[in-house]
C-alpha positions in Angstrom: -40.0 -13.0 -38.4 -38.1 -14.9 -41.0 -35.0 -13.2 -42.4 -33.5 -14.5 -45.7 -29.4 -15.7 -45.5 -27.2 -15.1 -48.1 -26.4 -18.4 -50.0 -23.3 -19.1 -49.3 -24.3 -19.3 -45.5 -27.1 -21.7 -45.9 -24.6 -25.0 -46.4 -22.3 -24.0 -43.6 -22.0 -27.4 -42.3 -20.1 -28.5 -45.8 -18.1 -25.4 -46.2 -18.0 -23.9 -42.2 -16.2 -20.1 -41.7 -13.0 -20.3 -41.1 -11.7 -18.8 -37.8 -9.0 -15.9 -38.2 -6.7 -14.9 -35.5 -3.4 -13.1 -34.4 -1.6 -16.5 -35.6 -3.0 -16.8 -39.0 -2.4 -13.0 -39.5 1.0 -13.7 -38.9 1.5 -17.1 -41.0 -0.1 -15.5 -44.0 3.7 -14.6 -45.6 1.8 -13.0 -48.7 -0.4 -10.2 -46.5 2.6 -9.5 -44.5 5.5 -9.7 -47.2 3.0 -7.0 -48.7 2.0 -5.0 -45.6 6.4 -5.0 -45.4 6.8 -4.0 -49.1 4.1 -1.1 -48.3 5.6 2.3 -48.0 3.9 2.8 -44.6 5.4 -0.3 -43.5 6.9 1.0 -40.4 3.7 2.6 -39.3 1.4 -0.5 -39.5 3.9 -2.5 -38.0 4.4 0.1 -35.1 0.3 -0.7 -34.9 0.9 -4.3 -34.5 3.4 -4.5 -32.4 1.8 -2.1 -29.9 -1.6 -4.1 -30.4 -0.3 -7.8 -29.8 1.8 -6.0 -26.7 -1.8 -4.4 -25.0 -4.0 -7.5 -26.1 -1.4 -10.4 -24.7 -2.7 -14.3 -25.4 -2.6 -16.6 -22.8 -2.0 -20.4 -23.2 -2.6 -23.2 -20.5 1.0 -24.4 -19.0 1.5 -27.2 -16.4 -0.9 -27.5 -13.3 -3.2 -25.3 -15.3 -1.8 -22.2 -14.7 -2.2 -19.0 -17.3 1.2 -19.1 -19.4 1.8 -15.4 -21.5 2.6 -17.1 -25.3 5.4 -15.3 -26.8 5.8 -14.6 -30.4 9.6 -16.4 -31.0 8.0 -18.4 -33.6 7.0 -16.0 -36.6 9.2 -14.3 -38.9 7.5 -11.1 -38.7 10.2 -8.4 -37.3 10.6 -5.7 -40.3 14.3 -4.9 -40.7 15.8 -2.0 -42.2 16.0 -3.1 -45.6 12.4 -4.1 -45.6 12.6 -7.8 -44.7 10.5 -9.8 -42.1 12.7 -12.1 -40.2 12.6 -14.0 -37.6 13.1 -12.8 -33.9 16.8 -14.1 -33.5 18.2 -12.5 -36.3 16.9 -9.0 -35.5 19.1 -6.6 -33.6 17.9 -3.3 -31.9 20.9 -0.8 -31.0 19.2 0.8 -28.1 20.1 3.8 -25.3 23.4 4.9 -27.1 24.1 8.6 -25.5 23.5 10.8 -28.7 26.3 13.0 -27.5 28.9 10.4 -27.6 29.9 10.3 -31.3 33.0 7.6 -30.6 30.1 5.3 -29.4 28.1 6.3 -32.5 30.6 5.9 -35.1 31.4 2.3 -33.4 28.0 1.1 -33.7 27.5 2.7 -37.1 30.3 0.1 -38.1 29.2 -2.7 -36.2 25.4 -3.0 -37.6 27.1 -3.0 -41.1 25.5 -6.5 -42.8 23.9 -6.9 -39.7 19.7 -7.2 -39.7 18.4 -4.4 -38.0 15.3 -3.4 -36.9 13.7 -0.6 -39.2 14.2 2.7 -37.5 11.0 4.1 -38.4 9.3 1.9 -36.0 10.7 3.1 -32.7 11.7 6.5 -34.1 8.1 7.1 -35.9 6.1 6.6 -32.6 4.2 9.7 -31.8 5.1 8.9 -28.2 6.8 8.0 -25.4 4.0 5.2 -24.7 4.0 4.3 -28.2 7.5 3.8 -28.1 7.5 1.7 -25.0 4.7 -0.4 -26.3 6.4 -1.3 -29.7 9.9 -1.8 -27.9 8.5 -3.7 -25.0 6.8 -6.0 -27.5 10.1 -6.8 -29.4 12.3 -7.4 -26.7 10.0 -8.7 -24.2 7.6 -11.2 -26.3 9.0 -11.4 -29.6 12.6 -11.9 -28.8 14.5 -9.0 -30.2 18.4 -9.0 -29.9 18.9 -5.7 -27.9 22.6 -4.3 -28.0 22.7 -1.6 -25.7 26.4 0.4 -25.1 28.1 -2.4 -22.8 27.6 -4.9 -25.2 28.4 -3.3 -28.5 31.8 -2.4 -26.7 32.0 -5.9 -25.9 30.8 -7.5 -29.7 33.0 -4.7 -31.5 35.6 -3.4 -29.3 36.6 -6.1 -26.9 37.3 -8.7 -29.9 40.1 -5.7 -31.7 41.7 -5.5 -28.6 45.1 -7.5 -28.4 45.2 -10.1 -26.3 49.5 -10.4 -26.0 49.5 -6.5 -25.1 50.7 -6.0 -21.3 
């Protein structure tokens, strides 16, 4: 049974579909400066990050073996401010005890005019899986700087410490 194709299929050879995947989502800095600029930016980034952690991509290393491709190379990590920036840049103050407001207060001052990750992201998740997901993702494949207590002590308190005192 003949079935008629839309026109625009019928000189595919000249003009062929373009392929789209995880990589080209993430190059396209006009969708994803808008999807950051969105006000349920945290949200749909939660989504991603969770989805790119569950469906990892797989390159070819030496002697053929399976190599997991990591995501170092995109500028997509939404900071606090609503920026995407790149992996290196990004900080996530992570497992501060909530009752220790000394340790609070510190990194409160500390992540002044530092990049941070947007708190909605990990704080948003509905739960604990979610949350390990998105977090897993940033630190783990996409290169997230993770402070946790012992080194904000050591990147805010250690330097203020004099070095001349017995």
């Amino acid at each position: 049974e003949a079935v008629l194709v839309h026109p625009q299929v019928l000189d595919a050879p000249t003009k062929p579909i373009p392929s789209v995947n995880r990589w080209g989502l993430l190059a396209n800095e006009k969708f994803m400066r808008a999807k950051a600029a969105d006000q349920d930016a945290p949200r749909w980034f939660r989504r991603l990050y969770q989805w790119l952690r569950r469906h990892p991509e797989y390159q070819l290393g030496r002697g053929r073996s399976r190599q997991l491709r990591t995501y170092h190379q995109a500028d997509f990590v939404l900071t606090a401010d609503g920026q995407l920036l790149p992996w290196r840049e990004v900080s996530l103050v992570d497992d501060l005890p909530q009752s220790n407001q000394l340790l609070l207060d510190i990194a409160k001052h500390w992540q002044e005019g530092r990049p941070l990750l947007h708190p909605d992201i990990l704080a948003g998740a509905a739960s604990d899986d979610e949350r390990k997901d998105a977090r897993g993702f940033l630190i783990g494949l996409a290169g997230v700087q993770q402070i946790g207590a012992g080194e904000l002590c050591r990147q805010a308190v250690v330097p203020r410490i004099a070095t001349t005192a017995p």
